[in-house]
C-alpha positions in Angstrom: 8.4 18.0 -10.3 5.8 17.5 -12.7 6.4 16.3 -16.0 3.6 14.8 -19.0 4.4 11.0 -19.7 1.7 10.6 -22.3 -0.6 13.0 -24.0 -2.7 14.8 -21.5 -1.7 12.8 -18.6 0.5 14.0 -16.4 2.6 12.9 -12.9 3.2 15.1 -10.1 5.6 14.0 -7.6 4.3 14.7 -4.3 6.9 14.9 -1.4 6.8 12.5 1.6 9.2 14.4 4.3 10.6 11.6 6.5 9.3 8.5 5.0 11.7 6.1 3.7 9.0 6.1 0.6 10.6 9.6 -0.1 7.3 10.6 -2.5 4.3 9.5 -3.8 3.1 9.9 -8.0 0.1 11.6 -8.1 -1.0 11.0 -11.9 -3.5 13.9 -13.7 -5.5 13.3 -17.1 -7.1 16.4 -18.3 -9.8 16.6 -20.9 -12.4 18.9 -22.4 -15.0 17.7 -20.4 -13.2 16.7 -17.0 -10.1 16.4 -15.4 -9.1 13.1 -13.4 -6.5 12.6 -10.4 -4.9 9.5 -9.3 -3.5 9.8 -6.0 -2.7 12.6 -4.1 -0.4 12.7 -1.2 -0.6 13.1 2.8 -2.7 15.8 4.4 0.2 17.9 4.8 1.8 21.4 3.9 4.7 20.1 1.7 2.5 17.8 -0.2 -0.4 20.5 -0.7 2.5 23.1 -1.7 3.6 20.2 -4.2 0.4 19.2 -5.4 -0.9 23.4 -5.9 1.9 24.1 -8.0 1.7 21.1 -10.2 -2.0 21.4 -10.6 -1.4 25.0 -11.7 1.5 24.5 -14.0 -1.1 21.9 -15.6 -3.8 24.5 -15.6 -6.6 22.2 -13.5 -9.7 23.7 -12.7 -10.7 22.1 -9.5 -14.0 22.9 -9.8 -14.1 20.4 -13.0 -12.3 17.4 -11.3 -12.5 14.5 -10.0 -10.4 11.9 -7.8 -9.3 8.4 -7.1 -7.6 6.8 -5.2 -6.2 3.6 -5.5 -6.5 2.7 -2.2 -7.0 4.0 1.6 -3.0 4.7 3.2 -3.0 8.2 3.8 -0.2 9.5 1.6 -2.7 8.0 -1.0 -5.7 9.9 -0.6 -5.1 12.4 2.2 -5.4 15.6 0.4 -8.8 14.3 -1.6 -10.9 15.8 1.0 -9.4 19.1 0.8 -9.4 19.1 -2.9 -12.5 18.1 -4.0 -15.5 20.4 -5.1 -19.1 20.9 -4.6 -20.7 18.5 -7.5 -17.6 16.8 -7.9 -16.7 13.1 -7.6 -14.2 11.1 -5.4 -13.8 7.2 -6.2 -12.0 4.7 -3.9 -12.2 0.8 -4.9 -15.7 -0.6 -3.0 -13.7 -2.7 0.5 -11.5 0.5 1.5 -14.2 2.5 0.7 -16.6 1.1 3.0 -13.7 1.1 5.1 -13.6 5.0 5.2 -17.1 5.2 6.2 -15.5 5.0 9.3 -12.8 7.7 9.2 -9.1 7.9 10.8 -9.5 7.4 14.2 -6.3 7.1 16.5 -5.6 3.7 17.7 -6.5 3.3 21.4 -5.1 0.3 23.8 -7.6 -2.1 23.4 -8.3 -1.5 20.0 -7.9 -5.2 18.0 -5.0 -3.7 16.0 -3.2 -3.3 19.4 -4.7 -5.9 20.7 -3.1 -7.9 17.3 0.1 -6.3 17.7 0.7 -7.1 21.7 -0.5 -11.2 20.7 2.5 -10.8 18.0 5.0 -9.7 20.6 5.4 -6.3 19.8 6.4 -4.9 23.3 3.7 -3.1 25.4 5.7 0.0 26.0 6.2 0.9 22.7 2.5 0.4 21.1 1.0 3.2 22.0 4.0 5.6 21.0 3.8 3.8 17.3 0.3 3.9 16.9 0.5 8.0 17.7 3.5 8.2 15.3 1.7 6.3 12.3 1.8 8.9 9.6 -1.3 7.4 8.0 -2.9 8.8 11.4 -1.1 12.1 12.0 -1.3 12.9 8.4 -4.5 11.8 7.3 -7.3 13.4 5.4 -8.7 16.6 7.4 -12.8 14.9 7.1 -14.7 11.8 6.4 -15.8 12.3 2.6 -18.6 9.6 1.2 -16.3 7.6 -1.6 -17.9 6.3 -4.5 -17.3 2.5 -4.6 -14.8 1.1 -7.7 -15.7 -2.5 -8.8 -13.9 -5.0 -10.8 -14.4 -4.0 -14.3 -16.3 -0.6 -13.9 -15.1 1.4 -17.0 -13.3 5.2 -16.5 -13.3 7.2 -19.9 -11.8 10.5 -19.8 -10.6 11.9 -22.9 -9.0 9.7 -25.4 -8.2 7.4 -21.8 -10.5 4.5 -21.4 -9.7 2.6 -18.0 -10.7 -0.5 -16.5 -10.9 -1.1 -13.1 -8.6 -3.8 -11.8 -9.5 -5.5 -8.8 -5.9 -6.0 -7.1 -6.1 -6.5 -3.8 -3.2 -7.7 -1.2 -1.9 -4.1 -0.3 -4.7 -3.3 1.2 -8.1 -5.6 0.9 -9.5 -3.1 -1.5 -7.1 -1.7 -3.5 -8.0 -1.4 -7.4 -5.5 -0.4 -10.2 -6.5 1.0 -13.9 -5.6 -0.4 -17.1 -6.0 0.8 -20.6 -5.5 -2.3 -23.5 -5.4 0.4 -26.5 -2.6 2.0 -25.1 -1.2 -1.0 -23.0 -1.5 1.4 -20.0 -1.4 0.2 -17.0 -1.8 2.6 -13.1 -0.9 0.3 -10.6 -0.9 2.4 -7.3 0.9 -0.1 -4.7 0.5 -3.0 -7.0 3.7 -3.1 -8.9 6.3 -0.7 -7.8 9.6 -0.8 -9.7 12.6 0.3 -7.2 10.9 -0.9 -4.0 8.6 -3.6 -3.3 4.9 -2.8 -1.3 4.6 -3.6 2.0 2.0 -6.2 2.9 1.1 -5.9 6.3 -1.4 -8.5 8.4 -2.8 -7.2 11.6 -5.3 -9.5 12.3 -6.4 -13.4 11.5 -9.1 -12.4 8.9 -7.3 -12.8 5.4 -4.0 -14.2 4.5 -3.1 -10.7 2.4 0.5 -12.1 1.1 -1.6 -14.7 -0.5 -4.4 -12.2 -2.0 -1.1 -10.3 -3.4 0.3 -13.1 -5.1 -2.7 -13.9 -6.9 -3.3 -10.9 -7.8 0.1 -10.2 -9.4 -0.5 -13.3 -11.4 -3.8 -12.1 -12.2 -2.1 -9.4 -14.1 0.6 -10.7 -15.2 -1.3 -11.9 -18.5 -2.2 -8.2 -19.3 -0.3 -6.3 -22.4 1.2 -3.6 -20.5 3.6 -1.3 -22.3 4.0 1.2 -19.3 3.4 1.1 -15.4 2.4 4.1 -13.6 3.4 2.8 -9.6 2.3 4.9 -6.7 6.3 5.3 -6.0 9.5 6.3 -7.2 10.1 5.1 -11.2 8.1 4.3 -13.6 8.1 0.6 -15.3 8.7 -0.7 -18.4 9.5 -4.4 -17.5 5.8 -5.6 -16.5 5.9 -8.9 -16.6 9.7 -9.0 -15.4 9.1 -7.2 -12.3 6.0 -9.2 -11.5 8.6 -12.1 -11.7 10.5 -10.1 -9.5 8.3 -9.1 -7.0 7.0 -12.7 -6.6 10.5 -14.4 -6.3 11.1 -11.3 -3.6 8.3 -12.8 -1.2 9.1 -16.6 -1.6 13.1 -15.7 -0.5 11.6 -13.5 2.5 9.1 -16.4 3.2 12.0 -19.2 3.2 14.6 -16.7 4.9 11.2 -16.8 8.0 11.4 -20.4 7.8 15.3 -20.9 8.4 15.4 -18.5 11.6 12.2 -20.0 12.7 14.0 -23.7 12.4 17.2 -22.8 14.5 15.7 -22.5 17.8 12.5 -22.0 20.1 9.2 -21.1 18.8 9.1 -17.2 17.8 6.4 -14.6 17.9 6.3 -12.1 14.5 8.4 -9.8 16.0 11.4 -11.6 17.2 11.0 -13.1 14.1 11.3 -9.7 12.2 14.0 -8.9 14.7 16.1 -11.6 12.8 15.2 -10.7 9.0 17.1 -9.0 6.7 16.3 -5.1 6.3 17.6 -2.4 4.1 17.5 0.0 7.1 21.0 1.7 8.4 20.5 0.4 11.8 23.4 -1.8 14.2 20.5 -3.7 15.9 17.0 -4.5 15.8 16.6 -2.4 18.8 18.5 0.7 16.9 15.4 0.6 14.0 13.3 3.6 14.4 10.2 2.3 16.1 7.6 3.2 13.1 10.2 1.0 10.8 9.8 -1.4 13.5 6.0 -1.4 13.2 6.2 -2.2 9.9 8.9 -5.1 9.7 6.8 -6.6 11.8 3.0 -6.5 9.9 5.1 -7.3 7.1 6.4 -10.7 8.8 3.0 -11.4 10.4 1.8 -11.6 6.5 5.2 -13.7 5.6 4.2 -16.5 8.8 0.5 -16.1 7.9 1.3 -17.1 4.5 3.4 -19.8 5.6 0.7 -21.4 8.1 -1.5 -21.2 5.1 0.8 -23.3 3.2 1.3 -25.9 6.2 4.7 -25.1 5.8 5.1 -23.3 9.7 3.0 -24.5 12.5 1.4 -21.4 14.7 0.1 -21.8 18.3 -0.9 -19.5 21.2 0.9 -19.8 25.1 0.1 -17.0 27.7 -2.3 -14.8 25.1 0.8 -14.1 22.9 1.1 -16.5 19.3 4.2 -18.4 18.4 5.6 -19.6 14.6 7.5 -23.1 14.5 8.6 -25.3 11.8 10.6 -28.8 11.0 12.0 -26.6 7.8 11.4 -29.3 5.4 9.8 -27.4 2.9 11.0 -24.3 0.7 10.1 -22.3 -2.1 
């Protein structure tokens, strides 16, 4: 589908076969000068077939645009590579883009995300089957491209469009959304999503990212935003009400952590996940698809990370694997 919200700006929705996400919004400015894409989609067939024909019903010239992308999950930028011209520009904010410098490699046992995932209790078996099943790996972009680096308030004009970059990190450590004040505009990528809430994922002990969300969200929350543009599914009218929203969501998942944690025995992440609430049609914890698995569980390692922060759960480490405890005394 591809449909113009605005004046010369455009949404293409880009196909995600198999993902619970179901699609991804890919938005398109055009102008005189230059066109401008937000977001693209997985390196794959349905999302290229999606993303050629709504580029063509739009009447792009590739060979006068350029690309962002909000942040570095595949089904974000995976097609840029493929798409982008000789002399043109692709832009990524500046942490994930010195991230990419690196490229999509497949996880290897070892590696510290695996490393990470075994200390959290994710069984041994199964980690190398997820890691070759992560679509951000088997669907990523087809080569290494040199991203131009997006900075907190770096200034986008195309057209009668004038964006400023948004430093929102907490999705990823680098992910940036656009906002225009004239037009109360506001392009929030995985930021603020209106039918789902993003996934924040820890796989390591370097940053508390559920905390680096939460700030950001406040951060924006004092912007004049008429319309949201999300990387998924509807767009958003009620800003500041589904800021509220999204905030309240991770301090009830964060105090549902703590009341499992207080019943019993110290927990690792993933027995921990294996006793929080999912929207997934499953019987069991051990009936989730394994890649859903993988994510419940980076998703509560950011929830009990977040906690520890707050001295609200206690963390320690027995036999190389890490434990979550707490007296539940304190809620949100």
């Amino acid at each position: 589908m591809t449909e113009e919200i605005l004046p010369s700006l455009y949404r293409i929705v880009v196909p995600l076969p198999g993902s619970p996400l179901k699609e991804i919004n890919s938005y398109v400015l055009t102008a005189p000068d230059r066109n401008l894409v937000i977001d693209t989609g997985m390196n794959r067939p349905e999302c290229r077939e999606a993303m050629d024909r709504g580029l063509e019903e739009i009447g792009v010239d590739l060979d006068r645009t350029d690309f962002i992308a909000t942040h570095l999950h595949a089904d974000h930028h995976g097609l840029i590579p493929s798409l982008l011209r000789a002399g043109r520009r692709a832009y990524m904010g500046e942490t994930d883009a010195e991230a990419m410098k690196t490229g999509f490699r497949p996880w290897t046992e070892g590696s510290p995300m695996s490393t990470y995932a075994a200390r959290s209790g994710f069984p041994a078996e199964e980690l190398m089957e997820s890691m070759k099943n992560h679509p951000g790996f088997r669907f990523g972009p087809e080569r290494v491209i040199d991203y131009l680096p997006l900075r907190e308030g770096d200034v986008i004009d195309i057209g009668e469009y004038h964006f400023v970059i948004v430093d929102t990190p907490g999705h990823t450590y680098g992910h940036v959304s656009l906002y225009d004040a004239n037009r109360k505009l506001f392009i929030a990528g995985d930021h603020v999503l209106g039918d789902i809430t993003p996934n924040i994922q820890a796989w390591s002990d370097d940053q508390d990212p559920l905390d680096l969300y939460l700030r950001s969200l406040e951060k924006v929350l004092g912007l004049d935003v008429e319309l949201c543009l999300p990387g998924h599914r509807s767009l958003v009218e009620n800003f500041k009400s589904r800021i509220a929203e999204l905030t309240s969501h991770h301090h009830d998942r964060a105090n549902e952590a703590i009341s499992i944690l207080e019943r019993g025995q110290p927990k690792t992440a993933y027995d921990t996940a294996g006793e929080m609430t999912w929207r997934i049609r499953a019987r069991s914890w051990d009936e989730f698809p394994l890649m859903q698995r993988w994510f419940a569980t980076g998703e509560t390692i950011a929830h009990l990370h977040y906690l520890v922060g707050k001295g609200m759960v206690e963390r320690h480490s027995e036999a190389d694997q890490i434990f979550y405890s707490t007296d539940g005394r304190q809620r949100f």
